[in-house]
Biopython code that builds the backbone (N, CA, C, O; Angstrom):
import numpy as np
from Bio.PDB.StructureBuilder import StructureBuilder

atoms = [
    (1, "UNK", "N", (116.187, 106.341, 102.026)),
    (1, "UNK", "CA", (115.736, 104.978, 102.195)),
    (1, "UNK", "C", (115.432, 104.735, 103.662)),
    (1, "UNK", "O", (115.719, 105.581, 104.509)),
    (2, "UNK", "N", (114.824, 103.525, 103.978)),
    (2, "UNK", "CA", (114.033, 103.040, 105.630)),
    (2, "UNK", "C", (114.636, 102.180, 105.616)),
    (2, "UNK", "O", (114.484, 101.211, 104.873)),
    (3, "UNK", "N", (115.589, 102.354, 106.561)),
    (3, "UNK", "CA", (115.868, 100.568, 106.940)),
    (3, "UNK", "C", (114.956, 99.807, 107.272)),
    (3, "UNK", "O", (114.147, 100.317, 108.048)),
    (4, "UNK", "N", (114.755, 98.699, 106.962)),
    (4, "UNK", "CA", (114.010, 97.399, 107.652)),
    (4, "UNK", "C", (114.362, 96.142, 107.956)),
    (4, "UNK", "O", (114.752, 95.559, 106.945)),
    (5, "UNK", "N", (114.384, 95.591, 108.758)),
    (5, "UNK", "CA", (114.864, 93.550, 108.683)),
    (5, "UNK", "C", (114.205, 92.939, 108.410)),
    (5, "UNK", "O", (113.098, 93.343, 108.766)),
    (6, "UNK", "N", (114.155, 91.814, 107.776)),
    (6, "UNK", "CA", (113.356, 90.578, 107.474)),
    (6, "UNK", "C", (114.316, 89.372, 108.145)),
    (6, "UNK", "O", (115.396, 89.505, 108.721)),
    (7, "UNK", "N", (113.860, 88.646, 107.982)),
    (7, "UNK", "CA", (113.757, 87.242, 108.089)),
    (7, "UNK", "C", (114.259, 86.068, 106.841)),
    (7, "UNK", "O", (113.574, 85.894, 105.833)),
    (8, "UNK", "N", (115.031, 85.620, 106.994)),
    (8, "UNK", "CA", (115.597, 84.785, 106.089)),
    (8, "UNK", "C", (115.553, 83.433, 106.055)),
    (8, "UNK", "O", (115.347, 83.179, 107.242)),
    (9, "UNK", "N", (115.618, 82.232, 105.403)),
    (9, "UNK", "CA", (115.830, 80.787, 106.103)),
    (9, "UNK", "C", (117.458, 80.810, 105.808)),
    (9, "UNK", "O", (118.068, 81.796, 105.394)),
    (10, "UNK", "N", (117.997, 79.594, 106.092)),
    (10, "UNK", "CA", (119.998, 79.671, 105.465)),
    (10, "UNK", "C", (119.656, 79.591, 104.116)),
    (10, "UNK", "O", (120.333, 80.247, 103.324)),
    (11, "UNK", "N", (118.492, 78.733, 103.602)),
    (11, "UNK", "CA", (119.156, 78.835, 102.428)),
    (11, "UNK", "C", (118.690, 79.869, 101.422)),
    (11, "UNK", "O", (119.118, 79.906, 100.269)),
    (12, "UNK", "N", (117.732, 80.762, 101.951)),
    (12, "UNK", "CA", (117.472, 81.785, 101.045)),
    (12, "UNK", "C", (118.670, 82.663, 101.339)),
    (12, "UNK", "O", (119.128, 83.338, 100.417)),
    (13, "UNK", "N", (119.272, 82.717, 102.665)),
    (13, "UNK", "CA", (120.370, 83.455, 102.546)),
    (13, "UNK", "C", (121.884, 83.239, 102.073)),
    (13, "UNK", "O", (122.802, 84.002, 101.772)),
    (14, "UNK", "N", (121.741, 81.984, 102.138)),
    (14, "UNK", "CA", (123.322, 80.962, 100.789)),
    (14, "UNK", "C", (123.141, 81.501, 99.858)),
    (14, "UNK", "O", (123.970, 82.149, 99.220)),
    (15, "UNK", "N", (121.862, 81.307, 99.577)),
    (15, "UNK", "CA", (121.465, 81.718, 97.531)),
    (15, "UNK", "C", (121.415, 83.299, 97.220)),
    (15, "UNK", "O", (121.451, 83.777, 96.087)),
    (16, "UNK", "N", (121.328, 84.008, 98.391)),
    (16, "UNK", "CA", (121.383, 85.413, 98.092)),
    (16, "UNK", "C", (122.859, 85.819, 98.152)),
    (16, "UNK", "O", (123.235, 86.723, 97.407)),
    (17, "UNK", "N", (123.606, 85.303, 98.867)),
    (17, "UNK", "CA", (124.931, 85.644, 99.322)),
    (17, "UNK", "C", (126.070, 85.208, 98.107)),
    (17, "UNK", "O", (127.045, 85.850, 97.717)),
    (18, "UNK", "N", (125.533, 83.782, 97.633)),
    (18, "UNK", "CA", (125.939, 83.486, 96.102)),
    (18, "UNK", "C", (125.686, 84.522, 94.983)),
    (18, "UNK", "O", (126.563, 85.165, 94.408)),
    (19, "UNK", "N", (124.204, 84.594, 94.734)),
    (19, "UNK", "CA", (123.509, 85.326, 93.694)),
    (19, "UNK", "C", (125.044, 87.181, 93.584)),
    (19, "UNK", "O", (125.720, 87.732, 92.715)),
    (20, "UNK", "N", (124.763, 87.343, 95.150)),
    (20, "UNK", "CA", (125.373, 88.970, 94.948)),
    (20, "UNK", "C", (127.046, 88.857, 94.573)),
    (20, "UNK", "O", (127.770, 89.667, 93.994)),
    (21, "UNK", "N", (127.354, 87.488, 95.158)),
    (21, "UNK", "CA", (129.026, 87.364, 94.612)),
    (21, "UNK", "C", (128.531, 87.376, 93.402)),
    (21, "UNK", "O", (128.700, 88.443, 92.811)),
    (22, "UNK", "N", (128.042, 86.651, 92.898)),
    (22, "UNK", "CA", (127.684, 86.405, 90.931)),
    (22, "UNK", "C", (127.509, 87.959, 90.231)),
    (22, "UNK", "O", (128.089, 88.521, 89.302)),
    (23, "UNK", "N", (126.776, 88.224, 90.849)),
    (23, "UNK", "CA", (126.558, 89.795, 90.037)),
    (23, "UNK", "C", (127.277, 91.117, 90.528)),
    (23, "UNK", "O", (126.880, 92.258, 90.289)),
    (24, "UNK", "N", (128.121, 90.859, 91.072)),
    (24, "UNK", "CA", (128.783, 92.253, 91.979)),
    (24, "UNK", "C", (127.943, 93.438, 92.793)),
    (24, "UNK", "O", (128.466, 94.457, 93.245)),
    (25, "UNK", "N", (126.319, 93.040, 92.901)),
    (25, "UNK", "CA", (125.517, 93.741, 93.430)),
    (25, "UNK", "C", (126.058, 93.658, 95.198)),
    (25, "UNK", "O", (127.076, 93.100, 95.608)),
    (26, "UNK", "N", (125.114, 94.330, 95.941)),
    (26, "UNK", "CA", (125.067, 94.374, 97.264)),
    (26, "UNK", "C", (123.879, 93.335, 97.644)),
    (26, "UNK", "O", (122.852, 93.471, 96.979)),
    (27, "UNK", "N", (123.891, 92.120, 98.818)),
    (27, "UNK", "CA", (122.501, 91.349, 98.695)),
    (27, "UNK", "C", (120.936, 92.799, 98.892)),
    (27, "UNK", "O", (119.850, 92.788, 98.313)),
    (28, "UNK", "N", (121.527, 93.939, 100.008)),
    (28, "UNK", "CA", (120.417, 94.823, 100.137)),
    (28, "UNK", "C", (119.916, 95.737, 98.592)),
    (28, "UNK", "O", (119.224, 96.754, 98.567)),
    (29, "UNK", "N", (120.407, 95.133, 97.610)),
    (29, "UNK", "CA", (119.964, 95.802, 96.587)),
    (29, "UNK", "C", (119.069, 94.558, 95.485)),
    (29, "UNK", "O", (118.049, 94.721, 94.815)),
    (30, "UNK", "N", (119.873, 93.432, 95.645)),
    (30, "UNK", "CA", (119.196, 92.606, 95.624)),
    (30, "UNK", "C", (117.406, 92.359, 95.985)),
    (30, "UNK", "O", (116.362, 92.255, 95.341)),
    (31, "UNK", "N", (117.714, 92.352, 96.996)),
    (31, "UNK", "CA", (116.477, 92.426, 97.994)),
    (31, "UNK", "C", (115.112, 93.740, 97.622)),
    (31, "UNK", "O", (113.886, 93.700, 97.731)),
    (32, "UNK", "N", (115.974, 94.693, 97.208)),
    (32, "UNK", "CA", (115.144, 95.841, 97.060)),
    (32, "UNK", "C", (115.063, 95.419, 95.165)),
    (32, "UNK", "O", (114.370, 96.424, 95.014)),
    (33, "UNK", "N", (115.105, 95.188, 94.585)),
    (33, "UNK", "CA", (115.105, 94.658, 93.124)),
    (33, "UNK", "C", (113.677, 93.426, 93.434)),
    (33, "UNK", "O", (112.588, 93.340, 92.866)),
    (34, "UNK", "N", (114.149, 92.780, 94.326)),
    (34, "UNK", "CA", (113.068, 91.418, 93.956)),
    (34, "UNK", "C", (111.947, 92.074, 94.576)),
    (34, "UNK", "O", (110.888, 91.632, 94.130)),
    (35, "UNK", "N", (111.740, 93.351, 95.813)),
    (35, "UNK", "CA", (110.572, 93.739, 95.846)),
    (35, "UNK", "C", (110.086, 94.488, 95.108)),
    (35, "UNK", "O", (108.863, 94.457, 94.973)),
    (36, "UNK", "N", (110.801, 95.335, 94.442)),
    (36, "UNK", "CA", (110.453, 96.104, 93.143)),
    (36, "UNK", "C", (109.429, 94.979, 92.548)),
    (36, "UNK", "O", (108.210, 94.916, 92.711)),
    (37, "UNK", "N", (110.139, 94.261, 91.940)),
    (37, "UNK", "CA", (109.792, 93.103, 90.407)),
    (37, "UNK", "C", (107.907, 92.733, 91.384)),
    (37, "UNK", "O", (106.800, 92.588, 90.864)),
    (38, "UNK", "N", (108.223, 92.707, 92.552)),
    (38, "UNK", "CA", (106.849, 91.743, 92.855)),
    (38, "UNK", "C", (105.985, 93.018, 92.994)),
    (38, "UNK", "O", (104.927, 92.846, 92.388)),
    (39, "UNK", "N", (106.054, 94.188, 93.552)),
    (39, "UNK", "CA", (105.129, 94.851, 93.439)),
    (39, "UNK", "C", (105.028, 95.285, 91.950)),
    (39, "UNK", "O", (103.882, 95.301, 91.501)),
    (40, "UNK", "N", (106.009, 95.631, 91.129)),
    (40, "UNK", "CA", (104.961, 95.869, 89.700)),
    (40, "UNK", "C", (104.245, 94.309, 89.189)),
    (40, "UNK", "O", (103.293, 94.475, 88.427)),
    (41, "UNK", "N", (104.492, 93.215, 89.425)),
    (41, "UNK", "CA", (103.375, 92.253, 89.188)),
    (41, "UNK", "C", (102.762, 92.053, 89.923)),
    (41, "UNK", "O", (102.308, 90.949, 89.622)),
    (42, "UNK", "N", (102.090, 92.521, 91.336)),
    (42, "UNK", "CA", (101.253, 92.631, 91.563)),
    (42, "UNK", "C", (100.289, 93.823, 91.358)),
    (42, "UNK", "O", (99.099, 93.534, 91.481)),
    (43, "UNK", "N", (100.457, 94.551, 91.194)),
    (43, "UNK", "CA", (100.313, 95.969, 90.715)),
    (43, "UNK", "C", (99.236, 95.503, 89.141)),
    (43, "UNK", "O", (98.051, 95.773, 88.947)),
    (44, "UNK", "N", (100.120, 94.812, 88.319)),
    (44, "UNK", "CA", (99.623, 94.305, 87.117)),
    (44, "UNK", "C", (98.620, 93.380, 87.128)),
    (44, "UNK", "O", (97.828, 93.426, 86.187)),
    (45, "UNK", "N", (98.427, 92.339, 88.187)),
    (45, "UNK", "CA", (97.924, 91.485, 88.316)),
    (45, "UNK", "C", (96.302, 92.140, 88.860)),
    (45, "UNK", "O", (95.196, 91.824, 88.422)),
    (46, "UNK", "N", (96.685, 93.282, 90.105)),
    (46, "UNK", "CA", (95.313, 93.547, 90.870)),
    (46, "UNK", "C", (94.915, 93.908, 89.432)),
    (46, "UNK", "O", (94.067, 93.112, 89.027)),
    (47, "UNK", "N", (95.269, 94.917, 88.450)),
    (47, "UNK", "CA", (94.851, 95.721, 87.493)),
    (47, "UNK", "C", (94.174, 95.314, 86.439)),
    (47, "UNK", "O", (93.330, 95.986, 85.845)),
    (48, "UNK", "N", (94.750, 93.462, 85.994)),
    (48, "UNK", "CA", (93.840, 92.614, 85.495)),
    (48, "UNK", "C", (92.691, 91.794, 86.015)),
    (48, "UNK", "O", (91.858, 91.205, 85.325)),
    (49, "UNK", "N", (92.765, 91.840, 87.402)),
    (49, "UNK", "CA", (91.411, 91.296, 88.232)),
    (49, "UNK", "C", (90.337, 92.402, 87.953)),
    (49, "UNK", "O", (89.164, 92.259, 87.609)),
    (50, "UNK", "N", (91.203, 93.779, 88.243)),
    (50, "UNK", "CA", (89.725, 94.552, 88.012)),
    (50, "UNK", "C", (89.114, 94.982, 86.889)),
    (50, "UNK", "O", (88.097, 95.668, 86.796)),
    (51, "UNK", "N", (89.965, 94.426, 85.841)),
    (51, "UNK", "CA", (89.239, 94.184, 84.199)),
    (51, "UNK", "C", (88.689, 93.282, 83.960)),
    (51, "UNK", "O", (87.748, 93.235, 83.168)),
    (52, "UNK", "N", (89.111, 92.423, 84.538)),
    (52, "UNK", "CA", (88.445, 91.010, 84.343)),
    (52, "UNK", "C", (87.206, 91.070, 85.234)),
    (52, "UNK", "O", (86.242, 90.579, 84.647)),
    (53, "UNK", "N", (86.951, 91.458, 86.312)),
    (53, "UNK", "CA", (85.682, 92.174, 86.602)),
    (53, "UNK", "C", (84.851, 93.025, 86.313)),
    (53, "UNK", "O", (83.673, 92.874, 86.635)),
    (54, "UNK", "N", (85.235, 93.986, 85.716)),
    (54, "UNK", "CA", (84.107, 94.655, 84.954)),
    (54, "UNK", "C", (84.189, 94.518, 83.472)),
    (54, "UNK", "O", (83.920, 95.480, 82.753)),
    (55, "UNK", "N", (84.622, 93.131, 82.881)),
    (55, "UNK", "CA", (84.447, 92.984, 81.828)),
    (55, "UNK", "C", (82.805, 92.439, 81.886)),
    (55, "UNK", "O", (82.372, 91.802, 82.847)),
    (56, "UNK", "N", (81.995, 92.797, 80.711)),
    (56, "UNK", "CA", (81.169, 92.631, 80.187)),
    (56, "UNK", "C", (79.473, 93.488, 81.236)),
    (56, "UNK", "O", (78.290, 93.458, 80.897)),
    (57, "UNK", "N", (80.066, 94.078, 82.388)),
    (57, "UNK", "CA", (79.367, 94.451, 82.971)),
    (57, "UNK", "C", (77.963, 94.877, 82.632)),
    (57, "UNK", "O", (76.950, 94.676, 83.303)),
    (58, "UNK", "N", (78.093, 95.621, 81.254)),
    (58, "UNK", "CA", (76.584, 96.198, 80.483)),
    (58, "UNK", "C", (76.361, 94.829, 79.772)),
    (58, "UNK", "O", (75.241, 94.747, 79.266)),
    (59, "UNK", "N", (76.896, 94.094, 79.664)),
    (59, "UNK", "CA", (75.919, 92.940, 78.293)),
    (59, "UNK", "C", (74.778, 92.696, 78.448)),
    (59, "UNK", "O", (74.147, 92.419, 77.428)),
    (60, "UNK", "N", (74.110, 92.696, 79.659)),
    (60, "UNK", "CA", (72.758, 92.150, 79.597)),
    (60, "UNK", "C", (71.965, 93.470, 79.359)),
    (60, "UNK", "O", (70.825, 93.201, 78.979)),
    (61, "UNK", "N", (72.188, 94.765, 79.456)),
    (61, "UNK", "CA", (71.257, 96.097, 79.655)),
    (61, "UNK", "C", (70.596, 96.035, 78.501)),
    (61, "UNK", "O", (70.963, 95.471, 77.470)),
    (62, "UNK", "N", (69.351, 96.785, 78.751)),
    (62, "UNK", "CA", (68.706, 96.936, 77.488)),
    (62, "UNK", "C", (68.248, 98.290, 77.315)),
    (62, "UNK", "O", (67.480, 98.741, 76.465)),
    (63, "UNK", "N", (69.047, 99.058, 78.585)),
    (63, "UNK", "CA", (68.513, 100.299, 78.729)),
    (63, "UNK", "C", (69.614, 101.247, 78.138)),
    (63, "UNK", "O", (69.413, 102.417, 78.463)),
    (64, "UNK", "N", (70.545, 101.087, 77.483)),
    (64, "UNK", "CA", (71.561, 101.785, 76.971)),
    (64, "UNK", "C", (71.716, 101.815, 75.430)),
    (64, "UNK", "O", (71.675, 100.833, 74.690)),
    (65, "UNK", "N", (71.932, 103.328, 75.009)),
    (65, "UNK", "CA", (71.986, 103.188, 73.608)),
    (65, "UNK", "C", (72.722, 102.236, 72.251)),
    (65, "UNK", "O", (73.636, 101.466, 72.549)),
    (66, "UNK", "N", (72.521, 102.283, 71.596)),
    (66, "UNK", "CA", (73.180, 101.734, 70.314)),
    (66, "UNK", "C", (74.540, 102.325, 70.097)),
    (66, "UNK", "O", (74.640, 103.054, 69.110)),
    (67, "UNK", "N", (75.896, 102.094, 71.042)),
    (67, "UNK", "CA", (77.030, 102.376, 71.093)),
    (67, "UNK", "C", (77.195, 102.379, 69.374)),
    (67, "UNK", "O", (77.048, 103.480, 68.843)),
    (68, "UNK", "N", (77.408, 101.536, 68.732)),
    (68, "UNK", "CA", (77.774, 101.689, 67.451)),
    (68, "UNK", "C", (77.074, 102.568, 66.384)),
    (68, "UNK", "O", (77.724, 103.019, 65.442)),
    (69, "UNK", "N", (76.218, 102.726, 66.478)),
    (69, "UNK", "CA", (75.322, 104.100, 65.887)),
    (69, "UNK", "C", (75.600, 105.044, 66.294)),
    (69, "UNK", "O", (75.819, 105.817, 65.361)),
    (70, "UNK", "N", (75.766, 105.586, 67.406)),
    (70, "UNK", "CA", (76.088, 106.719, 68.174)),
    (70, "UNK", "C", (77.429, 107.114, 67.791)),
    (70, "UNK", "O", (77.590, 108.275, 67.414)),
    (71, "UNK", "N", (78.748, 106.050, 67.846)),
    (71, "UNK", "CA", (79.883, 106.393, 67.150)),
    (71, "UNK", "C", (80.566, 106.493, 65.630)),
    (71, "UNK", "O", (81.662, 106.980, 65.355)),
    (72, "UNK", "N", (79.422, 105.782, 64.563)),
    (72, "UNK", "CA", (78.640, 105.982, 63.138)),
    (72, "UNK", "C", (78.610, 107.493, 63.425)),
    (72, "UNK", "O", (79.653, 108.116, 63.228)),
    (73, "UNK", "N", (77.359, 108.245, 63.936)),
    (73, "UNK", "CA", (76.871, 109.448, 63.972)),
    (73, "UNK", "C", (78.267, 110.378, 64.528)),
    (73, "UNK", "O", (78.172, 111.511, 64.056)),
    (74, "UNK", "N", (79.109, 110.277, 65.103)),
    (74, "UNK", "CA", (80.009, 110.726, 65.659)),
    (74, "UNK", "C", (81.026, 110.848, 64.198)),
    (74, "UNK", "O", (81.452, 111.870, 63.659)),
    (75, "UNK", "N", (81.134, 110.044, 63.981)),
    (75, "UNK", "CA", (82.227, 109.413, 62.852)),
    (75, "UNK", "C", (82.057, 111.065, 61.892)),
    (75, "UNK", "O", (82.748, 112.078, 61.779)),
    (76, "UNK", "N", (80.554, 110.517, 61.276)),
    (76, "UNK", "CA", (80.202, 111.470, 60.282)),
    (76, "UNK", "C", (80.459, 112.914, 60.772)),
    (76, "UNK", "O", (81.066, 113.633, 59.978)),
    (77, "UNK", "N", (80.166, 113.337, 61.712)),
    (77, "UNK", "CA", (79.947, 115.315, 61.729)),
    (77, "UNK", "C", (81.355, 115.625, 62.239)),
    (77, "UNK", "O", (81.830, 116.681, 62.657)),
    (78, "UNK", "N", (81.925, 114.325, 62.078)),
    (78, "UNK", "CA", (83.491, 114.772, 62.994)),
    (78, "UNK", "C", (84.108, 114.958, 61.579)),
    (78, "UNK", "O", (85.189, 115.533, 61.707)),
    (79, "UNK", "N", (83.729, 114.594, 59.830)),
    (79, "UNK", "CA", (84.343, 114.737, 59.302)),
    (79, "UNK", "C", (83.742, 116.171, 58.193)),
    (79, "UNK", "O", (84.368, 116.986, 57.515)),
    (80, "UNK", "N", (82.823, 116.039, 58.344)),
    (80, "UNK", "CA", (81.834, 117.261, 57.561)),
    (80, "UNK", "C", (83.126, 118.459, 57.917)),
    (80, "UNK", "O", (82.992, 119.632, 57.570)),
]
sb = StructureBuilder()
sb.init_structure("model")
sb.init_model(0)
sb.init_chain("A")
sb.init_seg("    ")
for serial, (resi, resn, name, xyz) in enumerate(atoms, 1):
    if name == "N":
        sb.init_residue(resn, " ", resi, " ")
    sb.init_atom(name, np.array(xyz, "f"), 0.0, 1.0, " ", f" {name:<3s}", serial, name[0])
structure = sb.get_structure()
């Protein structure tokens, strides 16, 4: 592990100092838990921006085949 310091206000540090009596944790594990939790939702979040951006990207083309025919035709010789 890297040590690092942050920065606290009192009362994020009352409520952390409470929180770790409450759970028998350490507050530095604490701390490493709530950055966990935010990077996998952000992680999740960039991952739905960039679906939500290339959603529908081809709809307007007119230059691309008949996806559903093509996987029709697929369908069939995949079972012959």
């Amino acid at each position: 592990m890297i040590r690092t310091q942050i920065y606290l206000t009192s009362e994020e540090m009352d409520a952390l100092k409470a929180l770790a009596y409450r759970t028998g944790k350490k507050q530095s594990e604490l701390i490493r838990e709530a950055v966990d939790e935010y990077l996998v939702k952000r992680h999740q979040s960039s991952r739905q921006q960039v679906l939500s951006d290339v959603a529908g990207l081809w709809r307007d083309r007119d230059d691309l085949p008949d996806f559903n025919e093509l996987r029709k035709e697929w369908d069939r010789s995949s079972k012959s």
